[in-house]
C-alpha positions as CSV (number, residue, x, y, z in Angstrom):
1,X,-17.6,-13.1,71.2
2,X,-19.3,-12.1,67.9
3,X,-22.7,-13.0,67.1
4,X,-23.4,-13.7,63.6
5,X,-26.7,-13.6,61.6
6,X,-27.7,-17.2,61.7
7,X,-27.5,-17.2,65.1
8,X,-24.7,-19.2,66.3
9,X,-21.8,-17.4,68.7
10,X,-18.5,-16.8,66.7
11,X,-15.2,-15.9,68.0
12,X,-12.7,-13.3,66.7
13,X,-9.0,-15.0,66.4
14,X,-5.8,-12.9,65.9
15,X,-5.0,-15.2,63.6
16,X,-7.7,-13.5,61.1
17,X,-10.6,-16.4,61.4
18,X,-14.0,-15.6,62.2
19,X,-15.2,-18.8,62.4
20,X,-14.1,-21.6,64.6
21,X,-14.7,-24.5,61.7
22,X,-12.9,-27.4,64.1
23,X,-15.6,-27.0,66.9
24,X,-18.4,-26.7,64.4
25,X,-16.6,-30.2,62.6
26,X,-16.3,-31.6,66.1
27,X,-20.0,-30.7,67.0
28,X,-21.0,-33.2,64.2
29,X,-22.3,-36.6,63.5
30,X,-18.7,-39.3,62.7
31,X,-20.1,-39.2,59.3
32,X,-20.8,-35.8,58.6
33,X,-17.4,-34.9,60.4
34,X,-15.7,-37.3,57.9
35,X,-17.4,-35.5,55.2
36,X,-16.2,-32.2,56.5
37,X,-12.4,-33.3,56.9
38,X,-12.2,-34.8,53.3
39,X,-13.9,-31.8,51.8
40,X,-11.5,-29.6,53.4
41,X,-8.7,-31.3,52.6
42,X,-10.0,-31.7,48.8
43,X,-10.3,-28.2,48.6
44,X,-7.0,-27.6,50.2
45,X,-5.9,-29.6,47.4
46,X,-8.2,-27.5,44.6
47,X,-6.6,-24.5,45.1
48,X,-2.7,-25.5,45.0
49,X,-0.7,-24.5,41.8
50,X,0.5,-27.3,40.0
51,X,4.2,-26.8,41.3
52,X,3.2,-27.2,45.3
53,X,0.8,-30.5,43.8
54,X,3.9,-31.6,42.7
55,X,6.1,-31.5,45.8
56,X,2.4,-33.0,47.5
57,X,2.2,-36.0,45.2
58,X,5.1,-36.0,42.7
59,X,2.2,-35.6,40.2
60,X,3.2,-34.4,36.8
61,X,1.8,-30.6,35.6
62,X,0.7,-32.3,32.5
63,X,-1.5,-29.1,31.7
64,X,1.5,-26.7,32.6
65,X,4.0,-28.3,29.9
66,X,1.1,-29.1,27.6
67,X,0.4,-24.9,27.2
68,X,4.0,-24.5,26.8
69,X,4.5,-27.0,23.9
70,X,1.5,-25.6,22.5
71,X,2.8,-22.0,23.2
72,X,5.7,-23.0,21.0
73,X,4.2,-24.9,18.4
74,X,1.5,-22.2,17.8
75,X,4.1,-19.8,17.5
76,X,6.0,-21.5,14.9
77,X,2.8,-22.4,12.8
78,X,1.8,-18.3,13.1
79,X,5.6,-17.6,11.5
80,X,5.0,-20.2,8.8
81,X,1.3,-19.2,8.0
82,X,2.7,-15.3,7.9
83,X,5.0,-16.1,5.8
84,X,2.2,-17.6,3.2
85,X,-0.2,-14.7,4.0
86,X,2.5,-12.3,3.6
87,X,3.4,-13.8,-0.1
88,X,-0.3,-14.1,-0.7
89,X,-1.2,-10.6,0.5
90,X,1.8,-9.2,-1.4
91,X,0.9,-10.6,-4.7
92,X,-2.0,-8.9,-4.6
93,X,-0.8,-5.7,-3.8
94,X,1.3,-5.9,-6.2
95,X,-1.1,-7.0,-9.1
96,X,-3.1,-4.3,-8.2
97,X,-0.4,-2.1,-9.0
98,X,0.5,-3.0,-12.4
99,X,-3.7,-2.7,-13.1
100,X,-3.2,1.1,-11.9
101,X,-0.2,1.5,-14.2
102,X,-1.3,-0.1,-17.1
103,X,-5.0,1.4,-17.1
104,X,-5.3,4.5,-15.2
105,X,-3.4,7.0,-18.3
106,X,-0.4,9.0,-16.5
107,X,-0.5,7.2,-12.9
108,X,3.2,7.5,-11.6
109,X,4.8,5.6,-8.9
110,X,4.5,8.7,-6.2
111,X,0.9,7.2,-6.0
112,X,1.5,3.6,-5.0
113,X,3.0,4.6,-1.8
114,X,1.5,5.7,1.2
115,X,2.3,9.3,2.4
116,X,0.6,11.2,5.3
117,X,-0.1,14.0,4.2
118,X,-0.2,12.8,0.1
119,X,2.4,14.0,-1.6
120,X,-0.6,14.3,-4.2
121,X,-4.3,15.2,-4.9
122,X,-6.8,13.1,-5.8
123,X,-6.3,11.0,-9.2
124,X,-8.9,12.9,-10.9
125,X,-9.8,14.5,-14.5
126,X,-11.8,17.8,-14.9
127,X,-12.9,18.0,-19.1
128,X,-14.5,15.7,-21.1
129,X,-11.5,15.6,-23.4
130,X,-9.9,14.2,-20.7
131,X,-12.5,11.5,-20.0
132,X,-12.5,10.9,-23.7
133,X,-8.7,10.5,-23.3
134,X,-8.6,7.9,-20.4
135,X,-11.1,6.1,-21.9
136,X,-9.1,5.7,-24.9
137,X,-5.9,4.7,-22.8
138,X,-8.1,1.9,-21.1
139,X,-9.1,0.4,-24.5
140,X,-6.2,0.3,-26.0
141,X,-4.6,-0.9,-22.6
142,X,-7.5,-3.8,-22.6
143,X,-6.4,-5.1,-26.5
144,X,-3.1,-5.2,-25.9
145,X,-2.6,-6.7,-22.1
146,X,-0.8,-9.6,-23.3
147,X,1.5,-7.9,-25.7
148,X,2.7,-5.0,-23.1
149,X,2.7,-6.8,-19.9
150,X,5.6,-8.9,-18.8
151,X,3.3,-10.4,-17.0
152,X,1.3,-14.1,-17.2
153,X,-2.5,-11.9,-18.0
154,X,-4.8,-13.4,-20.4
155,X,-8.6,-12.8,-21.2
156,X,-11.2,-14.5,-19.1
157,X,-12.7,-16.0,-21.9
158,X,-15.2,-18.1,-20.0
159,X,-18.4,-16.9,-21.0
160,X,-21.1,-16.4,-17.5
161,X,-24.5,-18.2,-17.8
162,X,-27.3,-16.1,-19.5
163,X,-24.9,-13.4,-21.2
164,X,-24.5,-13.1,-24.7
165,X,-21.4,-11.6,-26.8
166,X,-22.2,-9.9,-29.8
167,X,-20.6,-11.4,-32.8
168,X,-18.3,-10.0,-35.2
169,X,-16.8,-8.9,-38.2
170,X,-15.1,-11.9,-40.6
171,X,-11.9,-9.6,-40.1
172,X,-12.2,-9.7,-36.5
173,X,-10.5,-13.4,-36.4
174,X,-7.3,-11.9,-36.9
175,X,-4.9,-12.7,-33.9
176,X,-4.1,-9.3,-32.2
177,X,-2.0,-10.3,-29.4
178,X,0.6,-12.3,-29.7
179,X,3.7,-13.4,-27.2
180,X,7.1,-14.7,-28.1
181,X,6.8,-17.1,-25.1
182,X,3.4,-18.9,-26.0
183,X,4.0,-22.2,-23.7
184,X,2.8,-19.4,-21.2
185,X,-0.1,-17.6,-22.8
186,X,-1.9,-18.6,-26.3
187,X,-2.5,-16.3,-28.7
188,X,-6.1,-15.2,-28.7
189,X,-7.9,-14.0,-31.6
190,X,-9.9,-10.5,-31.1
191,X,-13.1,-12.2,-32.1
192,X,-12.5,-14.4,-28.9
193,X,-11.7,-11.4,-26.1
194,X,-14.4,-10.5,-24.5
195,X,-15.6,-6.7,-24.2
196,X,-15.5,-4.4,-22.1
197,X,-19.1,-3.5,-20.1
198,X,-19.6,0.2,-19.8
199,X,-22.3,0.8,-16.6
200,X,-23.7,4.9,-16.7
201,X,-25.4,5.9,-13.5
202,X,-27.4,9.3,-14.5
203,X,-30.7,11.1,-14.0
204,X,-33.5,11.1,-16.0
205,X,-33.1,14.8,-17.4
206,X,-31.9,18.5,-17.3
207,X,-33.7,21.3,-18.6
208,X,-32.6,24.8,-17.7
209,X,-33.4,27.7,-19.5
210,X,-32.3,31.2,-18.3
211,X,-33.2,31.4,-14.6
212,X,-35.3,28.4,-14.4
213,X,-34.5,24.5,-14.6
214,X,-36.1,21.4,-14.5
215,X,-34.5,18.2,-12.8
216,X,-35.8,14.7,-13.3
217,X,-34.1,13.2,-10.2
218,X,-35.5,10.0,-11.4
219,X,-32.5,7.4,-11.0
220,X,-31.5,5.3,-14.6
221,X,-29.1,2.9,-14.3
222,X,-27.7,1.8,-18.3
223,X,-25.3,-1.1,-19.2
224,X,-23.7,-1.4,-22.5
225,X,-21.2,-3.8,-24.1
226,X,-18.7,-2.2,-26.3
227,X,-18.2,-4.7,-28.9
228,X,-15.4,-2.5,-30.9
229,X,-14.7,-4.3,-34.4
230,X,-10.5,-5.0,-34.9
231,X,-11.0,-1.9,-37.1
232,X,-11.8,0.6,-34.3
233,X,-9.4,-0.4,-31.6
234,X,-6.6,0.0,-34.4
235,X,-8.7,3.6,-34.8
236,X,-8.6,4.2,-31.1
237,X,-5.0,3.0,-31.3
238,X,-4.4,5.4,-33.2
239,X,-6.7,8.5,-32.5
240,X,-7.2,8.7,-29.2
241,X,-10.4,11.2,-29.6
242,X,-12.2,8.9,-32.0
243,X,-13.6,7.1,-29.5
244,X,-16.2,9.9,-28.8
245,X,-17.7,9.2,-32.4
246,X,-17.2,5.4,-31.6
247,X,-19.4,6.1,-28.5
248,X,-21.5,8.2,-29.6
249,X,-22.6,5.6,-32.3
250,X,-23.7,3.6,-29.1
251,X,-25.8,6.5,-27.8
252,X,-23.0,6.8,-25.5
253,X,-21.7,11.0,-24.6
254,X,-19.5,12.8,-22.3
255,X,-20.4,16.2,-23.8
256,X,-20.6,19.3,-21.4
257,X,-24.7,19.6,-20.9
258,X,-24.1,15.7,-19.7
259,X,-22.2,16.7,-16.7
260,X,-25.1,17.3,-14.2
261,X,-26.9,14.0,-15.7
262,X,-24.1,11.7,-15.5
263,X,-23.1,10.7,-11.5
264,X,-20.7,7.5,-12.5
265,X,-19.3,5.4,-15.3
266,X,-18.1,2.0,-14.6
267,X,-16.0,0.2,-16.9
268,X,-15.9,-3.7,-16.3
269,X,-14.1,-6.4,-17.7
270,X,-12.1,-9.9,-16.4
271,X,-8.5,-10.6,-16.6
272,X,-6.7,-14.1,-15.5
273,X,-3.2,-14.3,-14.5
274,X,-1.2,-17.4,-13.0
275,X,1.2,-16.9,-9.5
276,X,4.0,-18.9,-9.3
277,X,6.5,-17.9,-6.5
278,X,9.9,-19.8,-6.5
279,X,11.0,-19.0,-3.6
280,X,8.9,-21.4,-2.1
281,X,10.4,-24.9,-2.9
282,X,7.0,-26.6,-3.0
283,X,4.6,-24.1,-4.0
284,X,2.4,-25.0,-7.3
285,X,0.5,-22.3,-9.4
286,X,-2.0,-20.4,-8.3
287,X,-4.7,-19.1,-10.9
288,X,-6.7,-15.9,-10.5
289,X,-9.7,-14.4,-12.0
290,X,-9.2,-10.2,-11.8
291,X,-12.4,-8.5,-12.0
292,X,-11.6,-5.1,-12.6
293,X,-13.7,-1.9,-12.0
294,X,-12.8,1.3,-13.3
295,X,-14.8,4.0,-11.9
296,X,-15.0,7.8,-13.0
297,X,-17.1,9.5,-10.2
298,X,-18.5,12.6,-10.9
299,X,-21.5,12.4,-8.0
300,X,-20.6,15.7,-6.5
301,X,-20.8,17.2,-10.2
302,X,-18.6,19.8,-9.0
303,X,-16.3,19.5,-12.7
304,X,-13.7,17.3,-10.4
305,X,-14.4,13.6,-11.6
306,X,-12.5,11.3,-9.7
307,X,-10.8,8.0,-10.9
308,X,-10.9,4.7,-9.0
309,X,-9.8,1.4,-10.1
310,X,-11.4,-1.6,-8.2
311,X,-10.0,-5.3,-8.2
312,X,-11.3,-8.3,-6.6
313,X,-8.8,-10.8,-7.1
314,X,-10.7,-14.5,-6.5
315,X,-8.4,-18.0,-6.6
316,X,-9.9,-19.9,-9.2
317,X,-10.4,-23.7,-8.8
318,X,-11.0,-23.9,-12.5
319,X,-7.3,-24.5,-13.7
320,X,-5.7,-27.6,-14.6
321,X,-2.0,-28.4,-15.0
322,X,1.3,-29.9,-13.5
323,X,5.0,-28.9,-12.1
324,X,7.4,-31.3,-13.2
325,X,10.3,-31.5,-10.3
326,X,11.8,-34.7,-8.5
327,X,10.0,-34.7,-5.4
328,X,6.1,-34.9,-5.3
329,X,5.9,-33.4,-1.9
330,X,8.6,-31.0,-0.4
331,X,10.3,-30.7,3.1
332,X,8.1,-27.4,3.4
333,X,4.9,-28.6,2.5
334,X,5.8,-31.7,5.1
335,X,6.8,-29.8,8.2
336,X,3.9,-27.7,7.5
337,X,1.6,-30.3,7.8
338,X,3.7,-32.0,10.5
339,X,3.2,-28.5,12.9
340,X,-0.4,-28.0,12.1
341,X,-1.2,-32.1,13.1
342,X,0.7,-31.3,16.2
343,X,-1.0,-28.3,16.9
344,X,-4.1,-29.9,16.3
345,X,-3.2,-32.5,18.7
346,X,-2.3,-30.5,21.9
347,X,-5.0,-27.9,21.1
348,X,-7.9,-31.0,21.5
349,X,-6.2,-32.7,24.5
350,X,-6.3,-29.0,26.0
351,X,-9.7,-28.8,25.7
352,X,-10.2,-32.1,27.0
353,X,-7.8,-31.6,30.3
354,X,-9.5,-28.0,30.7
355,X,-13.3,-28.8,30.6
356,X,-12.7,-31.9,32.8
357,X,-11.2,-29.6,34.8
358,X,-13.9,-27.2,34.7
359,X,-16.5,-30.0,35.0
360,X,-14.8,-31.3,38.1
361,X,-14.7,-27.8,39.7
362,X,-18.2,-27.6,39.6
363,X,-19.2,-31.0,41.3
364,X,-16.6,-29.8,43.7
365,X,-18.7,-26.1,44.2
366,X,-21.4,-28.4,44.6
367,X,-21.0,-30.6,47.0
368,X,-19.2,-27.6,48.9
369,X,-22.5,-25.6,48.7
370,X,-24.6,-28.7,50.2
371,X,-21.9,-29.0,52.6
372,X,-21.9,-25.9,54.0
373,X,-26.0,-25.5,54.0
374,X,-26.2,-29.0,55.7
375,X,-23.6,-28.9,58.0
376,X,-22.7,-25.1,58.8
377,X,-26.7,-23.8,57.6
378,X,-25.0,-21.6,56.0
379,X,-25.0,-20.8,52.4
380,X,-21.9,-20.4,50.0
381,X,-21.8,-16.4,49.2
382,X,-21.4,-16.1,45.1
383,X,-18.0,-14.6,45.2
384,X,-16.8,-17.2,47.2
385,X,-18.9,-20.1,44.5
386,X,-17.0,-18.2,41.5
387,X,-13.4,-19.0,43.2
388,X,-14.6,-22.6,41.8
389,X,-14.6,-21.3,38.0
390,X,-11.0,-21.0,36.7
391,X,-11.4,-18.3,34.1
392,X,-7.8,-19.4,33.1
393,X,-9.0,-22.7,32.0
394,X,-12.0,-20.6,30.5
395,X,-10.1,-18.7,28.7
396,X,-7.4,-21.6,27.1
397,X,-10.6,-23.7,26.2
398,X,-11.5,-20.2,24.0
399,X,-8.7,-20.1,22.5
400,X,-8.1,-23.4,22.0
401,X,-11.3,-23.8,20.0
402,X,-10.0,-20.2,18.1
403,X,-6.7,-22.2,17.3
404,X,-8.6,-25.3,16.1
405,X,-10.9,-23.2,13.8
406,X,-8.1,-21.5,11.9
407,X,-5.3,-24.9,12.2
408,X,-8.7,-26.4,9.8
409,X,-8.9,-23.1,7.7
410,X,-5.2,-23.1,7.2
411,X,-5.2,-26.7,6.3
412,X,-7.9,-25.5,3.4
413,X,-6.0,-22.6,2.3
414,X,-3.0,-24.8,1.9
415,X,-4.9,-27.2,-0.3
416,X,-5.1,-24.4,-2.3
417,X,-8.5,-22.7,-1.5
418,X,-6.6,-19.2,-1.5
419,X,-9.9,-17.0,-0.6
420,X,-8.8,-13.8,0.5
421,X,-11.9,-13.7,2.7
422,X,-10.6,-17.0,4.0
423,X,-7.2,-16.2,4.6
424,X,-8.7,-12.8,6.2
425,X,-10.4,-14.8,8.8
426,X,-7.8,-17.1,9.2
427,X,-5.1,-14.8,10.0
428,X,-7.7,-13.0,12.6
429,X,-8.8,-16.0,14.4
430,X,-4.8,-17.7,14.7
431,X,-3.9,-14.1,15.8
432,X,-6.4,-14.2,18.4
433,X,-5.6,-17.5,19.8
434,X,-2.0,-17.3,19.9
435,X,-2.6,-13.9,22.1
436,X,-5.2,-15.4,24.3
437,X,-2.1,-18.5,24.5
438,X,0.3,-16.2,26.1
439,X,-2.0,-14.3,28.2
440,X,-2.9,-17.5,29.3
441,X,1.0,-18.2,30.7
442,X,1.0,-15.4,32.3
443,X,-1.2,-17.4,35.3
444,X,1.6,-20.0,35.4
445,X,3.5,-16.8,36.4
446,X,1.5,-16.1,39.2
447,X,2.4,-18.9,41.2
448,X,5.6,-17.0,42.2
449,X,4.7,-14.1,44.2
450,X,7.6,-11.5,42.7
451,X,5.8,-12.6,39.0
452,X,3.0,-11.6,40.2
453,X,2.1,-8.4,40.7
454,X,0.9,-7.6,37.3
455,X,-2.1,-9.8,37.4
456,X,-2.9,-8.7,40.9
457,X,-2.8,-5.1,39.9
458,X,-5.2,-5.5,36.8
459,X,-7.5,-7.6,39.3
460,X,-7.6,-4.9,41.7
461,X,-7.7,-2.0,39.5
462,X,-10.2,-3.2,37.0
463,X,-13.9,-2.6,38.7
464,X,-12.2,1.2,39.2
465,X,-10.7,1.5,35.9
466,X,-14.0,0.5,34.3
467,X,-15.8,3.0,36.5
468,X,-13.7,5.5,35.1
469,X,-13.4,4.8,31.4
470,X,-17.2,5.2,31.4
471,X,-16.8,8.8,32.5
472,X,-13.9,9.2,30.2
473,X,-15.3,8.0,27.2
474,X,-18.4,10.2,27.7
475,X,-16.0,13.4,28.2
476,X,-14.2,11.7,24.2
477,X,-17.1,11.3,22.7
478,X,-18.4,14.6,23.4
479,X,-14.9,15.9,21.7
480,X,-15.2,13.3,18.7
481,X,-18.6,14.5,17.7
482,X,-17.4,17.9,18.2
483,X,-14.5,17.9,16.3
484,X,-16.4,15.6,13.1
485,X,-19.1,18.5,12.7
486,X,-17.1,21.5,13.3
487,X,-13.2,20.5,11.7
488,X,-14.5,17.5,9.7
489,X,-15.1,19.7,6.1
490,X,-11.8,21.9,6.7
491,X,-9.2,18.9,7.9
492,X,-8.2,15.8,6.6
493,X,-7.4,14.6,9.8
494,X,-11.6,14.9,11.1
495,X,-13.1,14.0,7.4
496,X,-14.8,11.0,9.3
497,X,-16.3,10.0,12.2
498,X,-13.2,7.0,12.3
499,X,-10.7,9.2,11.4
500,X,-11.7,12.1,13.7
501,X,-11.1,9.5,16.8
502,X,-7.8,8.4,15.0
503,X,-6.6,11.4,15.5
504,X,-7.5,12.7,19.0
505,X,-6.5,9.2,20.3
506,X,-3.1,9.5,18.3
507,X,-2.8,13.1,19.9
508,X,-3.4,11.0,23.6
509,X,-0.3,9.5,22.2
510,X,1.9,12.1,21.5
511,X,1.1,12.6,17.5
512,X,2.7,15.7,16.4
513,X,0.3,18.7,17.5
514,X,1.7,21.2,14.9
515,X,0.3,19.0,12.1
516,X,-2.6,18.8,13.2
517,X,-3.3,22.4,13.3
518,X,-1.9,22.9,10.3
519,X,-4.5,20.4,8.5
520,X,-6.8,22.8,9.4
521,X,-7.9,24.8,6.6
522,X,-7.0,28.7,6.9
523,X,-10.4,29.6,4.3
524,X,-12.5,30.2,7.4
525,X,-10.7,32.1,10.3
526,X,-13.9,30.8,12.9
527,X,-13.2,27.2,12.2
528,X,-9.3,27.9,12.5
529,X,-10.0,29.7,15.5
530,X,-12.5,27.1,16.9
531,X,-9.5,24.2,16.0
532,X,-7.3,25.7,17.6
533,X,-8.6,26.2,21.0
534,X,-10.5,22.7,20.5
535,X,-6.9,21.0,20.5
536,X,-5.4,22.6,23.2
537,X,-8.5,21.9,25.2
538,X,-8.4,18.4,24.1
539,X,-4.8,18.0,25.0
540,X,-4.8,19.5,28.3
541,X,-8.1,18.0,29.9
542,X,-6.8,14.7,28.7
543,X,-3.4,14.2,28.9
544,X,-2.9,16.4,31.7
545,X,-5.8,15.4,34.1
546,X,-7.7,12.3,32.6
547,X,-4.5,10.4,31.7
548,X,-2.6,11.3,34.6
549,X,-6.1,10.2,36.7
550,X,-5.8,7.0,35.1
551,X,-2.1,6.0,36.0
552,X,-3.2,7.2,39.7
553,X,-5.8,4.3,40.1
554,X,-3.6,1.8,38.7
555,X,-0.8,3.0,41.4
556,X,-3.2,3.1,43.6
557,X,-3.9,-0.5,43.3
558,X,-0.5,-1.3,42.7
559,X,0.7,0.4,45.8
560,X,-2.2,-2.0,48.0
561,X,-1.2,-5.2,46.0
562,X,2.8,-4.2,47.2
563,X,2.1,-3.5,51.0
564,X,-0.2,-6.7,51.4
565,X,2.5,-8.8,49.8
566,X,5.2,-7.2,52.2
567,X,3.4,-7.3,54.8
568,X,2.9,-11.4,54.1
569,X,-1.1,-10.8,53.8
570,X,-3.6,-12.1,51.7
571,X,-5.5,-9.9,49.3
572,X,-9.2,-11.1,50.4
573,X,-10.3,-13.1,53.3
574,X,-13.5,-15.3,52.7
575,X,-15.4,-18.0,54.6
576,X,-14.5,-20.7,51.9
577,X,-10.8,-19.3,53.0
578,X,-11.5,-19.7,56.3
579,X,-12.8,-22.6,56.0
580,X,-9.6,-23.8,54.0
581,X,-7.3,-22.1,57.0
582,X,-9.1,-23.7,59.8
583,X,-6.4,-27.1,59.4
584,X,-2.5,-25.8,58.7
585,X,-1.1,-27.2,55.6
586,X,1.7,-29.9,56.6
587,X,5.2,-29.5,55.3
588,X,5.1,-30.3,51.4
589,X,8.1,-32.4,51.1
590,X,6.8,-35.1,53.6
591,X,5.3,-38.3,53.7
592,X,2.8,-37.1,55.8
593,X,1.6,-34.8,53.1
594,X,1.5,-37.3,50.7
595,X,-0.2,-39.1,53.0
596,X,-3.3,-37.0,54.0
597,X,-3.3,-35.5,50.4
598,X,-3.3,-39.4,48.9
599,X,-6.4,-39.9,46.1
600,X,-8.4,-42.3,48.4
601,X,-8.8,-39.7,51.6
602,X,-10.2,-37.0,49.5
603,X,-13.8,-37.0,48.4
604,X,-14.8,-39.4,45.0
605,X,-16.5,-36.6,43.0
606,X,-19.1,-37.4,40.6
């Protein structure tokens, strides 16, 4: 006999139990007894998979099939809306290159791709000639974007509240661009393009004399509008190094005594362009506003002044016009919409099955609870009330609601609000849902005990793996912050605090070592020194002893999920599962089961 703590006498079974439930049913009232017996066979019923409650009752897994249709569906709107983001995304990617070739003066096409380590330096100019030089190549660039381009750009000659454009000269009406194809773009006069906005960030002064100097730190931010005449573009056009006198007639220099004044120049301006993409069958144009930053950085006023050309590319809703074709809506745009109803559909009746559900589990957990106090005075223990919350269901109502979100975003994008923020957040939140959609099939999994062992493991493992990360991510970030400080000026690879943990995670990964200590700069033999023992004792505390620490506890727990299952016991034992175990479950194929499992001899929740 065992005596537990609320006083009543217990018995030890072989059979595992701890609790003798039938005497403790049969030492109550007819009613309460009832109670007991319905309870218990309810919860028997609670906890089946859907595959032994259909053998029970023939009842249909309608939530089982519903999160596989929706797996599939999902899936198929993800491919579609990739497609669109990927046409979207490349657009601009590539619009953004033909900015860098046709402003930035001698950009080559060994910058547009991406090379680790750059096959290049930084896109930089180091005399004022040069600056002179690129400005130039911009203006003349600017004047004559629809003449050179074979490309749909045109001025954004929509004037912004509150700003005023200088007029000018009677000769300036002449037309200076002018395209063979003008059902595309109209020709635009040069009195009508707008001008270029010219943004100096400087200090307030420089005095040095000899061995002393004076610096008024004092911050002066200046705009001016460079309203060149037709007459000094065709100057510019052609003398490139007039525009210093054209500047400086604006009270605008690049001189040598400027260069520790000067921090940044920032040439503005707006271009439009239309994207039409026939590969689509359906697709209309698109118009886009390009606002375009061109920025010469000289904040370090080291004599290195670094060139950077910005463009936000925004969908403008401003644009008016018509495709002529046969067919007012195409097959495409129709099984779009088709797929993202549907999704919309099963997403909502998934939430709906899952919180009711979730909402019956809880009357369930409490009438269990007031069971148990009333009847057994005992009181539910918490781990045994959270069995009640299906995190499953938790989890498909999150991303159901994630799906729902970006199925209505998508729906808005495809009515042609193309925000890139939009589509950004889109893309991130169907991403999301779709993986939290087959996570959520892996529970359906479970119910067959060789599918299995995954989940168990990560149960299992997880309070110890969490232990452990804590630990290990104290021992990292005593390396990251390490390697920033020390490496960060002398490697590309620890220039930031980002980029220093992208590259000692990548070297948890196997990243190629010998680059890695070759990034580091030779000009101080310390810091090479210090590098190079720093990675090797990076790479051996952590790939030979944390890693191999980490695969330990999750074999550990794999290796107790394995002999538990072979040895046909369960993981846990609790008193709700003793309470469950204290009637054996008849045969599922029989009328008898369908019998004692029948809706009107379980409890009537709620």
């Amino acid at each position: 006999m065992r005596y537990n703590g609320n006083g009543n006498s217990a018995t030890d079974f072989s059979d595992g139990l701890f609790i003798n439930f039938n005497d403790r049913l049969d030492q109550l009232s007819p009613e309460l007894k009832d109670v007991g017996i319905r309870l218990r066979r309810h919860l028997q019923f609670f906890f089946m998979n859907p595959l032994e409650k259909y053998r029970i009752r023939r009842q249909f897994p309608f939530k089982l099939v519903l999160q596989i249709l929706k797996a599939i569906f999902v899936t198929t709107q993800l491919v579609l809306f990739a497609e669109l983001r990927i046409s979207h995304v490349d657009f601009l990617d590539e619009t953004l290159t033909v900015m860098r070739h046709k402003f930035l003066k001698d950009w080559g096409p060994e910058r547009d791709t991406i090379a680790y380590p750059p096959s290049s330096g930084k896109y930089s100019v180091f005399t004022s000639d040069q600056i002179v030089e690129h400005f130039a190549h911009i203006i003349k660039a600017y004047y004559s974007i629809q003449n050179d381009s074979f490309a749909a750009f045109s001025y954004d000659t929509i004037k912004p509240q509150n700003v005023h454009w200088p007029s000018l000269h009677d000769d300036d009406n002449d037309i200076i661009n002018t395209n063979s194809t003008t059902n595309l773009q109209k020709r635009t006069a040069f009195s009508s393009i707008p001008p270029i906005q010219l943004c100096i960030q400087r200090i307030a002064d420089v005095l040095i004399e000899n061995s002393t100097y004076i610096f008024d730190i004092s911050e002066v931010n200046e705009c001016f509008t460079l309203n060149f005449t037709h007459n000094e573009v065709k100057e510019i056009k052609s003398n490139a190094y007039s525009v210093r006198s054209l500047l400086a007639k604006r009270n605008i220099t690049f001189n040598g005594e400027d260069a520790l004044i000067i921090s940044q120049a920032i040439l503005k301006f707006n271009l439009r362009t239309i994207h039409f993409s026939p590969l689509q069958n359906d697709q209309k144009p698109e118009c886009y506003k390009i606002d375009i930053k061109i920025i010469f950085d000289n904040s370090r006023h080291t004599g290195q002044i670094k060139i950077k050309l910005n463009a936000n590319i925004s969908f403008v809703t401003l644009c008016n016009g018509r495709v002529l074709h046969v067919n007012s809506i195409g097959f495409d745009t129709a099984f779009i919409a088709i797929i993202d109803l549907l999704v919309l559909i099963m997403c909502i009746a998934s939430v709906i099955l899952c919180l009711r559900a979730l909402i019956r589990a809880q009357l369930l957990k409490n009438t269990t609870s007031e069971f148990f106090v009333k009847a057994f005075k005992r009181r539910l223990p918490i781990s045994d009330q959270w069995e009640f919350f299906n995190l499953w269901y938790g989890m498909i109502v999150v991303n159901d609601i994630l799906i729902i979100i970006g199925t209505i975003s998508k729906a808005t994008i495809e009515f042609r609000d193309f925000d890139s923020d939009l589509f950004t957040l889109t893309g991130v939140v169907l991403g999301i849902g779709a993986l939290l959609v087959y996570i959520g099939l892996l529970r359906y999994f479970g119910f067959f005990s060789q599918y299995n062992i995954l989940v168990l493991t990560l149960k299992k493992s997880l309070p110890s793996i969490l232990r452990f990360m804590v630990c290990a991510i104290i021992l990292y970030s005593g390396f990251l912050i390490a390697g920033w400080v020390v490496i960060g000026p002398y490697s590309m690879k620890f220039r930031t605090l980002s980029q220093s943990s992208e590259a000692l995670f990548s070297l948890l990964n196997g990243d190629d070592m010998f680059a890695t200590f070759y990034t580091i700069s030779d000009a101080n033999a310390a810091i090479k020194l210090f590098g190079t023992i720093y990675i090797y004792a990076f790479v051996s505390l952590f790939i030979y002893v944390v890693l191999s620490l980490f695969i330990a506890i999750i074999m550990d727990a794999y290796e107790v999920v394995k002999n538990r299952y072979n040895q046909g016991m369960d993981l846990e034992r609790s008193i709700l599962q003793e309470f469950l175990a204290s009637e054996d479950m008849p045969n599922a194929n029989t009328a008898e089961a369908r019998e004692i499992f029948a809706t009107e001899h379980l409890l009537q929740l709620g």
